[in-house]
C-alpha positions as CSV (number, residue, x, y, z in Angstrom):
1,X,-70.1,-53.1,318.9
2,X,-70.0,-56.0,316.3
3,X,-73.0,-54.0,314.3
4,X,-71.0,-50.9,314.2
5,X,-67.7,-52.8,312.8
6,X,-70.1,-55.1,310.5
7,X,-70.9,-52.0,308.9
8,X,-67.7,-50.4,308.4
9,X,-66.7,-53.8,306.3
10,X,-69.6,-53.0,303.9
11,X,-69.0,-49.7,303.5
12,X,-65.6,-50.4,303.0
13,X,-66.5,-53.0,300.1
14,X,-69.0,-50.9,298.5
15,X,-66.2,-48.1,298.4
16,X,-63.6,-50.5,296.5
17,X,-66.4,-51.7,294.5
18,X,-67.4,-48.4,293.0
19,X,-63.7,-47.4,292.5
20,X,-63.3,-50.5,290.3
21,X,-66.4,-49.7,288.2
22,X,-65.7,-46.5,287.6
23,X,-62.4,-48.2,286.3
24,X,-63.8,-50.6,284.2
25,X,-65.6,-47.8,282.5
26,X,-62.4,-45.8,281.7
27,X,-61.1,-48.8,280.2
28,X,-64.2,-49.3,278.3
29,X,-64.6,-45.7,276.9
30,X,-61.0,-45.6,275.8
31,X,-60.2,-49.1,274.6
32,X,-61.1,-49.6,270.8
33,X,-64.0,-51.3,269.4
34,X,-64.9,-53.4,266.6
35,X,-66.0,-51.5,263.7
36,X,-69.5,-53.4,263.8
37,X,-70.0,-52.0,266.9
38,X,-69.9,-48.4,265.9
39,X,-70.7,-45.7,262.7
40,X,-68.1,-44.8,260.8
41,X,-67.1,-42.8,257.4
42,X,-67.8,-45.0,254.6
43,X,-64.5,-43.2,252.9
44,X,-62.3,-43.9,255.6
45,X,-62.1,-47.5,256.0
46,X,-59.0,-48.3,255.0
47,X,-57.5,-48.9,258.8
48,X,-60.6,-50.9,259.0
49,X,-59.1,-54.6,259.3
50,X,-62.4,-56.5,260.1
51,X,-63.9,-55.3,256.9
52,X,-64.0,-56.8,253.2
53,X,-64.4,-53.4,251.6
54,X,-63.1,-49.7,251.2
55,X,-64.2,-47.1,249.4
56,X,-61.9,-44.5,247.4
57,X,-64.0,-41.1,247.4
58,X,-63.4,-37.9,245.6
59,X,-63.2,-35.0,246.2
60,X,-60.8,-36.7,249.0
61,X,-60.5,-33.3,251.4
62,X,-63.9,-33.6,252.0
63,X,-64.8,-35.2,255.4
64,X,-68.2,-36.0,254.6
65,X,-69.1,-34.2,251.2
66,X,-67.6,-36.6,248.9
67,X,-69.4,-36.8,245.5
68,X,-67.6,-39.9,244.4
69,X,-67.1,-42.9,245.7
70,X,-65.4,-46.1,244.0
71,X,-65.7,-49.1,246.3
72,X,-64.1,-52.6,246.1
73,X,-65.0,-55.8,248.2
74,X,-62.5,-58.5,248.5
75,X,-61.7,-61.5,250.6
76,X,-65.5,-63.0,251.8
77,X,-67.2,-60.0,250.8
78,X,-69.9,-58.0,253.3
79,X,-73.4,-59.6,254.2
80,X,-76.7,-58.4,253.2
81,X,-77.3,-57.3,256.2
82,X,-73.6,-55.8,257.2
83,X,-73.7,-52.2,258.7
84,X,-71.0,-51.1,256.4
85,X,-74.5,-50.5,254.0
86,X,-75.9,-48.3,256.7
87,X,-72.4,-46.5,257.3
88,X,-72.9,-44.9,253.6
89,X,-75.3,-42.4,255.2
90,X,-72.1,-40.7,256.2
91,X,-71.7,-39.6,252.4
92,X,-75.1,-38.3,251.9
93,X,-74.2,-36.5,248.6
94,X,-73.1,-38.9,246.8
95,X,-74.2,-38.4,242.9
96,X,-71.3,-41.2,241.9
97,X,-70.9,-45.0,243.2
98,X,-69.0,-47.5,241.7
99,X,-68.9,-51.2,243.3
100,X,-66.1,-53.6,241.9
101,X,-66.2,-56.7,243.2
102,X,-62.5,-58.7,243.4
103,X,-62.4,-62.2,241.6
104,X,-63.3,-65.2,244.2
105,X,-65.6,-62.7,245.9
106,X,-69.2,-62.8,247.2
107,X,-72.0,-60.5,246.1
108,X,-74.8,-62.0,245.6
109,X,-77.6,-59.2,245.9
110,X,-77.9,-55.2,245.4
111,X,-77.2,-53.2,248.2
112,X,-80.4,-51.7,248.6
113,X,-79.8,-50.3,252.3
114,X,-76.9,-48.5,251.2
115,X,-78.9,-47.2,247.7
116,X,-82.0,-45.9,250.8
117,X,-79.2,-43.5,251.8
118,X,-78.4,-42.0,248.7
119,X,-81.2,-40.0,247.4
120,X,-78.5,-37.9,245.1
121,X,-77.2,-40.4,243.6
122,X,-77.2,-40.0,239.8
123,X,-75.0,-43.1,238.5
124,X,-75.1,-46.5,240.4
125,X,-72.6,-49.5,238.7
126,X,-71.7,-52.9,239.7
127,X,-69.2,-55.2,237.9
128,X,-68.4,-59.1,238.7
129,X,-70.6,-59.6,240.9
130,X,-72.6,-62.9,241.2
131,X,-76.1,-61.1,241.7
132,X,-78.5,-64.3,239.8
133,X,-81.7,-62.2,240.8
134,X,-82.6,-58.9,240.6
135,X,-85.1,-58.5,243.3
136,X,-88.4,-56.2,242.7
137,X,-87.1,-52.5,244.0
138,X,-84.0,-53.4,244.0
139,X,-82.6,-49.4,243.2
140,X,-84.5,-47.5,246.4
141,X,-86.8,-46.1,243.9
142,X,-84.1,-43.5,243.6
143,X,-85.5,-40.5,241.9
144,X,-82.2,-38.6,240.9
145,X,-80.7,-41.8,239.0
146,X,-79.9,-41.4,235.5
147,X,-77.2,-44.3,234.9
148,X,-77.3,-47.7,236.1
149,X,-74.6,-50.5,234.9
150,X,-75.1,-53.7,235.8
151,X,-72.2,-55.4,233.0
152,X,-71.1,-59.1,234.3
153,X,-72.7,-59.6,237.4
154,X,-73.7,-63.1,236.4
155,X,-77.9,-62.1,236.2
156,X,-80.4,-64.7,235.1
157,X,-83.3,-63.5,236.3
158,X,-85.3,-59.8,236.4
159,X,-88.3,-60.2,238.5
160,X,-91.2,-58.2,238.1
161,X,-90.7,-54.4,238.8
162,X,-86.8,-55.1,239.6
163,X,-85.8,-52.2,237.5
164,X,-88.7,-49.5,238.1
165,X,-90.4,-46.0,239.7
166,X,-86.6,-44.4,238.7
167,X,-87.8,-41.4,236.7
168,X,-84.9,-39.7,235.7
169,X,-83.3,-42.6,234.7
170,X,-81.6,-42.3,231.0
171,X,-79.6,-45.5,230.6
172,X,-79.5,-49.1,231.5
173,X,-76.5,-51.7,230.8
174,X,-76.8,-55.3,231.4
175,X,-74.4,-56.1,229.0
176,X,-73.0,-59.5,229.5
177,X,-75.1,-61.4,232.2
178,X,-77.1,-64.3,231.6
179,X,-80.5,-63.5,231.3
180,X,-82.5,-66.3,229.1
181,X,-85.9,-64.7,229.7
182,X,-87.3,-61.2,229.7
183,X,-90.8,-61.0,231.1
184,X,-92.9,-58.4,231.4
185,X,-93.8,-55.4,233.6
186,X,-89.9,-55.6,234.8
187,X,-89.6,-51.6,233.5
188,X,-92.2,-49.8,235.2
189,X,-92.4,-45.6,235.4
190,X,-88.8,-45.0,234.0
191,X,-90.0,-41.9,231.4
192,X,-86.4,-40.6,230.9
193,X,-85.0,-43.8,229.7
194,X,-83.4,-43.7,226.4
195,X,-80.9,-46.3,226.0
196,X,-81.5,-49.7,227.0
197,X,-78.7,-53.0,226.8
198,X,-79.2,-56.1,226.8
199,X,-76.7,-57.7,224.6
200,X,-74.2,-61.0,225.0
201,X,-76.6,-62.5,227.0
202,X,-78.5,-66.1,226.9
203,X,-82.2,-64.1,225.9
204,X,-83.8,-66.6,223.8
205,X,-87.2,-65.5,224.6
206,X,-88.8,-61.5,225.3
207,X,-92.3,-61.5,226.5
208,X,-95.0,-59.9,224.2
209,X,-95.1,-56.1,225.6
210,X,-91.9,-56.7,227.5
211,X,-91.0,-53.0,226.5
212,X,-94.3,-51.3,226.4
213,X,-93.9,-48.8,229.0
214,X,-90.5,-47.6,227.5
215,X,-92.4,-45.5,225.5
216,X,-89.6,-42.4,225.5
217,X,-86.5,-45.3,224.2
218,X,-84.1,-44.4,221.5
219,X,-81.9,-47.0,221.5
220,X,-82.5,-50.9,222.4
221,X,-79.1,-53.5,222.0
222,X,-79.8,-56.8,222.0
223,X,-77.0,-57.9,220.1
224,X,-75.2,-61.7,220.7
225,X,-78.3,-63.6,222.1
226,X,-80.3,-66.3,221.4
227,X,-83.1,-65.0,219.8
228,X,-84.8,-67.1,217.0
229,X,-88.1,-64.9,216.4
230,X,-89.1,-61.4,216.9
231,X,-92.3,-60.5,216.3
232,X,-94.7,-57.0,216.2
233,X,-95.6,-57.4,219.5
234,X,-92.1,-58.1,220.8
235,X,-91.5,-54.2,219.9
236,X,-94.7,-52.4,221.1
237,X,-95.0,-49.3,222.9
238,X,-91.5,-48.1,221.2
239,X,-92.9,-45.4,218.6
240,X,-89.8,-43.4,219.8
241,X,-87.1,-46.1,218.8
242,X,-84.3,-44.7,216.7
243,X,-81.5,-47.7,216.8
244,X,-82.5,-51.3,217.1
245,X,-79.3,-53.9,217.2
246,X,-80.9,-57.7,216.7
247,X,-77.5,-58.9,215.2
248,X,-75.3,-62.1,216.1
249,X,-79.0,-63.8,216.6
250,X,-80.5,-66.9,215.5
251,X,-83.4,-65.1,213.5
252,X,-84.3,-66.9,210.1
253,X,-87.2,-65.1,208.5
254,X,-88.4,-61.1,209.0
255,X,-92.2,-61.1,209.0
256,X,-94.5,-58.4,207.5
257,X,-94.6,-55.6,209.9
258,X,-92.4,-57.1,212.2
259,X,-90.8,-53.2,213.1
260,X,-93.9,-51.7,212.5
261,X,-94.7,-50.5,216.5
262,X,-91.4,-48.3,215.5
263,X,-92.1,-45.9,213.1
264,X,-89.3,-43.3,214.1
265,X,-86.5,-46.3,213.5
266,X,-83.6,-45.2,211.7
267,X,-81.3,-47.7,212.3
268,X,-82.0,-51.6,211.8
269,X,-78.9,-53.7,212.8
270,X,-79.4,-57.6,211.5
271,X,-75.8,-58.7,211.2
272,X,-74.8,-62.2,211.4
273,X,-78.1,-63.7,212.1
274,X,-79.4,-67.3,210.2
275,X,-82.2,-65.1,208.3
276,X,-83.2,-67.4,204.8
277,X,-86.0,-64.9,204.0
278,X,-87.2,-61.1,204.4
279,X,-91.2,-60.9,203.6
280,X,-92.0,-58.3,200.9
281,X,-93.6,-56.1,203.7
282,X,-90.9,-56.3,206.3
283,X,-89.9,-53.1,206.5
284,X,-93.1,-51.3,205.9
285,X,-94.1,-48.1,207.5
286,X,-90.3,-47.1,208.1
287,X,-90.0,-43.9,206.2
288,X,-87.4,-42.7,208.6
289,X,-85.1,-45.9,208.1
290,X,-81.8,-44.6,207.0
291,X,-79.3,-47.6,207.9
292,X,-80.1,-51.4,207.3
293,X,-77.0,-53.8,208.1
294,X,-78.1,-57.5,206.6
295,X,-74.2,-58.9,206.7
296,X,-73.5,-62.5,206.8
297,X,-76.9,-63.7,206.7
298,X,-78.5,-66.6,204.4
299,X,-80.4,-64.5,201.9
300,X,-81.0,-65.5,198.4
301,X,-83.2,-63.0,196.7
302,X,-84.4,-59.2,198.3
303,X,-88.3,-59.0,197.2
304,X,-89.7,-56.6,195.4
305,X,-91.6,-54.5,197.5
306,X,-89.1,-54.8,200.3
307,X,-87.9,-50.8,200.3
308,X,-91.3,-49.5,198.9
309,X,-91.9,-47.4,201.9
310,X,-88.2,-46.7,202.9
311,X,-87.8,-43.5,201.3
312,X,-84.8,-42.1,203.4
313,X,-82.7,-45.1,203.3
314,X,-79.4,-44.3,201.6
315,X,-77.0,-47.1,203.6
316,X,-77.3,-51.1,202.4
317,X,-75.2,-53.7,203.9
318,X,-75.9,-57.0,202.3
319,X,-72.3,-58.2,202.3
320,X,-71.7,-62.1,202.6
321,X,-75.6,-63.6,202.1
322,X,-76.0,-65.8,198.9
323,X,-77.9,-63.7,196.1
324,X,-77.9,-64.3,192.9
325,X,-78.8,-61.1,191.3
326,X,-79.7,-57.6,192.2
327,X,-83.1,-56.8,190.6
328,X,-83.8,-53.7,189.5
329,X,-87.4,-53.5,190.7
330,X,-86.5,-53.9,194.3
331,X,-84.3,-50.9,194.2
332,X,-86.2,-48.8,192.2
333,X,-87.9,-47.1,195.6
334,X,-84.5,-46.0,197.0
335,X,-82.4,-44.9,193.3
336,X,-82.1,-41.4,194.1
337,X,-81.2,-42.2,197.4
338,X,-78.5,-43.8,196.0
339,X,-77.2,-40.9,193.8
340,X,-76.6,-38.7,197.4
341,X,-73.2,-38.4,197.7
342,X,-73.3,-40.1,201.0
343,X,-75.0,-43.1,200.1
344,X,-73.6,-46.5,200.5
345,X,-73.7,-49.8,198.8
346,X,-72.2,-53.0,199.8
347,X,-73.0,-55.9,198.1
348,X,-69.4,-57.9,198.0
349,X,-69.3,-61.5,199.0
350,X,-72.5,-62.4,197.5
351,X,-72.7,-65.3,194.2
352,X,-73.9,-63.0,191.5
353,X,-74.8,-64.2,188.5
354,X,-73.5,-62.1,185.1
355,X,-76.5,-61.6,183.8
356,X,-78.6,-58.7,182.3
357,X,-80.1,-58.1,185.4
358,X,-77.5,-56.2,186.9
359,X,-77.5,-54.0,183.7
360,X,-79.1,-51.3,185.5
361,X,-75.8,-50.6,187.6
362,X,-74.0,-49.4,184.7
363,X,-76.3,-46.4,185.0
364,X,-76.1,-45.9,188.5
365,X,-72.6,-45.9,188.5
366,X,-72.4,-42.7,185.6
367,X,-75.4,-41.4,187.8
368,X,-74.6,-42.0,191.8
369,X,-72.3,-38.6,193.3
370,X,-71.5,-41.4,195.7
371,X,-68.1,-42.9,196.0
372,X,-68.8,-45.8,198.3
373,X,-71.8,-46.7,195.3
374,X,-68.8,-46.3,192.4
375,X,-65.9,-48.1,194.0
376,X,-68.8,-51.3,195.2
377,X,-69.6,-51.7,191.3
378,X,-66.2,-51.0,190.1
379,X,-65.4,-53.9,192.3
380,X,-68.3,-56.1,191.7
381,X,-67.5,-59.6,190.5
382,X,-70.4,-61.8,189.3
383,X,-70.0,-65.3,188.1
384,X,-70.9,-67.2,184.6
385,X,-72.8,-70.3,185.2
386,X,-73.0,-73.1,182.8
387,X,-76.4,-72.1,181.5
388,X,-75.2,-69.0,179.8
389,X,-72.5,-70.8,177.7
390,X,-75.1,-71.1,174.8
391,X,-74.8,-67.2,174.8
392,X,-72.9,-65.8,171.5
393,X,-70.7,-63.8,172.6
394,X,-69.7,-65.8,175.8
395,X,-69.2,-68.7,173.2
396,X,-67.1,-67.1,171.0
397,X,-64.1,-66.5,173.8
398,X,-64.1,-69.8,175.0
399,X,-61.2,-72.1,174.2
400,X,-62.2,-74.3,171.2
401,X,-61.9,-77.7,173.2
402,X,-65.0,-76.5,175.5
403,X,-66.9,-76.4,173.2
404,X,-69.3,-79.2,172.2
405,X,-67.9,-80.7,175.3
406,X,-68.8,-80.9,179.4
407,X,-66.1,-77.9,180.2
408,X,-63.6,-79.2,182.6
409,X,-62.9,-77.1,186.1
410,X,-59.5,-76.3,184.3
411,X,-61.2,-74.5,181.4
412,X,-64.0,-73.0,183.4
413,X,-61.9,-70.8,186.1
414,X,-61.7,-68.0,183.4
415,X,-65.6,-67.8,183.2
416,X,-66.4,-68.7,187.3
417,X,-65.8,-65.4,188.5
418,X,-65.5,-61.8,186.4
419,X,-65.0,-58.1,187.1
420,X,-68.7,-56.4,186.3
421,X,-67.2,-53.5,184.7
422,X,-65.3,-55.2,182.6
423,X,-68.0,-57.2,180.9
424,X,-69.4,-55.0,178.0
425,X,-72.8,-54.2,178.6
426,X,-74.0,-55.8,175.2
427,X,-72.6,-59.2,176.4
428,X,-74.7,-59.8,179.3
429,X,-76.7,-63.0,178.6
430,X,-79.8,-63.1,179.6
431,X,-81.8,-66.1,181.2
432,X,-84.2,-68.1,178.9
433,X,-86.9,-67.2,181.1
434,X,-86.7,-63.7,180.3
435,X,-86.0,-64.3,176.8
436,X,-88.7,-66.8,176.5
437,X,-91.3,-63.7,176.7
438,X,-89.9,-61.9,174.1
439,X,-90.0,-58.6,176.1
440,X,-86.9,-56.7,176.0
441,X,-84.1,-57.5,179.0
442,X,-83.9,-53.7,180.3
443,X,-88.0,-53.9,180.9
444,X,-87.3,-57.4,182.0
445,X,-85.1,-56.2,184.6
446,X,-87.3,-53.4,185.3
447,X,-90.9,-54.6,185.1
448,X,-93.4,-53.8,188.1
449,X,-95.3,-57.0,189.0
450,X,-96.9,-54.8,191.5
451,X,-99.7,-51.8,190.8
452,X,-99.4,-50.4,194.3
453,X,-96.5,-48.6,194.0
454,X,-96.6,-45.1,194.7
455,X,-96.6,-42.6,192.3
456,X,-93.0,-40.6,192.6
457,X,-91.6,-44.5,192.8
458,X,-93.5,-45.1,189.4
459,X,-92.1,-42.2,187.7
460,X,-88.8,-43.2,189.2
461,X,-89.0,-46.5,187.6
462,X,-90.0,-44.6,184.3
463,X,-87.3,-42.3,184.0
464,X,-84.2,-44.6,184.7
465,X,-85.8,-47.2,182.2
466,X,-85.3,-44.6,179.7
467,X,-81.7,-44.2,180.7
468,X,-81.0,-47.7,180.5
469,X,-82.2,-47.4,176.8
470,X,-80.3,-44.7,175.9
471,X,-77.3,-45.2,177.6
């Protein structure tokens, strides 16, 4: 009898027992849980408290065909190894994904398990993050990626093959970072590439054959860095290179040849550097070299030779360097050029001396169909240094108590600085160098010191030495 009612009790408790776990399971399935614990749309997080991101997706009716998704992290940020990266395999077909990352947040790293879901992504951008190091495969080896911004993420360092295997991939920004160092083999197998920057950073050194395998690049910024010498070898492997920007430097002297790997360059941007001195064979081999900017640099004289083989350039920007003179000889490859009417010629802001060594421009002004060419020599001052007061005619304008005398500052200011054009032609002095020889100023100005030049430039040379004799 006590066996029988001993085993009602447990059948009784195993009863109430399964009741409540069937209970407990009820409550489970319907009470809410955290969002680590489960998948969810990567463009509906917005109810999603716990998290430090949300994503804004377009087109927005679209439960999970969004191609567009802009995405900002805030507060501490997400870990490396967060699921919210695995949750963007909700938005397979993605072609568009933009991170911003809020101020006093963390992102230290790419999100390469979010990037491993996206294989249609097409344009990938960060901005203020603090990524120091981009890691080798960083981008998923994502082969439908044509865009990738990386501008002020705080990056110092580009490991080997951190930017590679991506080969539709057409431009690169890294624009304001603080990269010091660029070694090489960091861009591997990206064919399509055609616009690389890597300006206002710290870059104060770039690995021989840093950018060999970029052999299909156009354009290469590397404006406002730290660079203080560039060589041949710095360039190889770009023979497709159309725009090259090396301005707001710390480059003093151009080499011969230093451009030479880029034959196709048509653009050469050397603005604001420290540059003293251009080697007579800098430029050489550049017959495509339409545009060269020199602003604001430290020049004193342009050698002869220096345009000999840049046949199609027709813009010159030597504003603000320190020449004395324009000579003749070194322009004589690129006159014609200088007739087009859209040529350009900007020489203001330089100490030119009033000699007859700029005589020549009186002929390219009557000659150039260019108004930017006119309007810089109608503008052109040039200065009289003491040296050419022994000149007749400058000595016979002077006021009568300079002469014989040390002139005074007072009684100099109407000879330190004159309008070009309005000095007649016959009252250029000349320098007693050149009048030492006893060879007449214009073939002075004019005279090859060079046999090598080619024959068109020679006949060039002949032709407007006639002109400036028979004016």
């Amino acid at each position: 009898m006590k066996g029988v009612v001993l085993l009602s009790v447990l059948l009784l408790v195993a009863r109430s027992q399964g009741r409540y776990e069937d209970k407990k399971r009820r409550l489970d399935h319907t009470r809410p849980t955290a969002a680590s614990e489960r998948a969810l749309n990567i463009c509906d997080l917005q109810q999603e408290h716990d998290l430090n991101m949300f994503c804004v997706c377009e087109p927005r009716n679209e439960h999970n065909n969004a191609t567009s998704a802009n995405c900002w992290m805030f507060n501490s940020g997400e870990s490396e190894d967060s699921p919210v990266w695995t949750w963007f395999r909700s938005q397979r077909h993605l072609t568009k994904m933009i991170l911003n990352v809020r101020s006093l947040t963390q992102l230290s790293y790419v999100p390469t398990r979010a990037l491993k879901q996206l294989s249609k992504l097409k344009t990938f951008e960060i901005v203020y993050a603090n990524i120091e190091t981009i890691e080798p495969f960083a981008f998923a080896n994502l082969t439908l990626l044509q865009d990738l911004g990386l501008t002020r993420n705080r990056i110092m360092t580009l490991k080997k093959f951190s930017i590679a295997f991506l080969p539709d991939l057409k431009v690169i920004t890294l624009g304001e970072n603080r990269i010091s160092e660029l070694n090489r083999e960091v861009f591997v197998s990206l064919p399509s590439l055609r616009k690389l920057y890597i300006d206002r950073n710290n870059l104060s050194l770039i690995h021989e054959g840093a950018f060999s395998a970029l052999y299909s690049l156009e354009e290469l910024e590397l404006h406002g860095n730290q660079l203080t010498v560039v060589t041949k070898e710095t360039f190889r492997g770009l023979s497709r290179l159309r725009r090259l920007d090396l301005s707001l430097n710390a480059l003093t002297y151009i080499a011969e040849g230093t451009f030479k790997e880029m034959p196709a360059l048509e653009e050469l941007l050397l603005e604001r550097n420290k540059i003293e001195a251009l080697d007579p064979g800098a430029l050489i081999d550049l017959e495509f070299l339409g545009k060269v900017y020199l602003t604001a640099n430290s020049l004193r004289t342009l050698p002869p030779g220096l345009f000999e083989d840049t046949t199609s350039l027709r813009f010159l920007n030597v504003r603000d360097n320190i020449l004395h003179t324009l000579n003749h000889q070194v322009f004589a490859p690129i006159i014609l050029n200088l007739f087009n009417q859209s040529a350009y010629l900007l020489v203001d802001g330089n100490p030119l001396v009033c000699d007859c060594r700029l005589d020549w421009l009186h002929n390219l002004y009557n000659s150039s169909n260019s108004e930017s060419v006119r309007t810089t020599i109608e503008e052109m001052t040039c200065i009289q240094t003491l040296n050419d007061l022994d000149s007749e005619p400058l000595r016979a304008r002077m006021p009568d108590n300079t002469i014989g005398d040390t002139p005074t500052q007072e009684s100099m200011e109407p000879f330190s600085e004159k309008n070009f054009m309005a000095i007649p032609r016959e009252s250029l002095p000349c320098p007693q160098d050149l009048r030492a020889t006893g060879v007449p100023a214009v073939q002075l100005a004019t005279k090859t010191e060079s046999s090598g030049l080619k024959t068109s430039q020679s006949l060039v040379l002949i032709i407007f030495s006639i002109c400036l004799l028979f004016p």
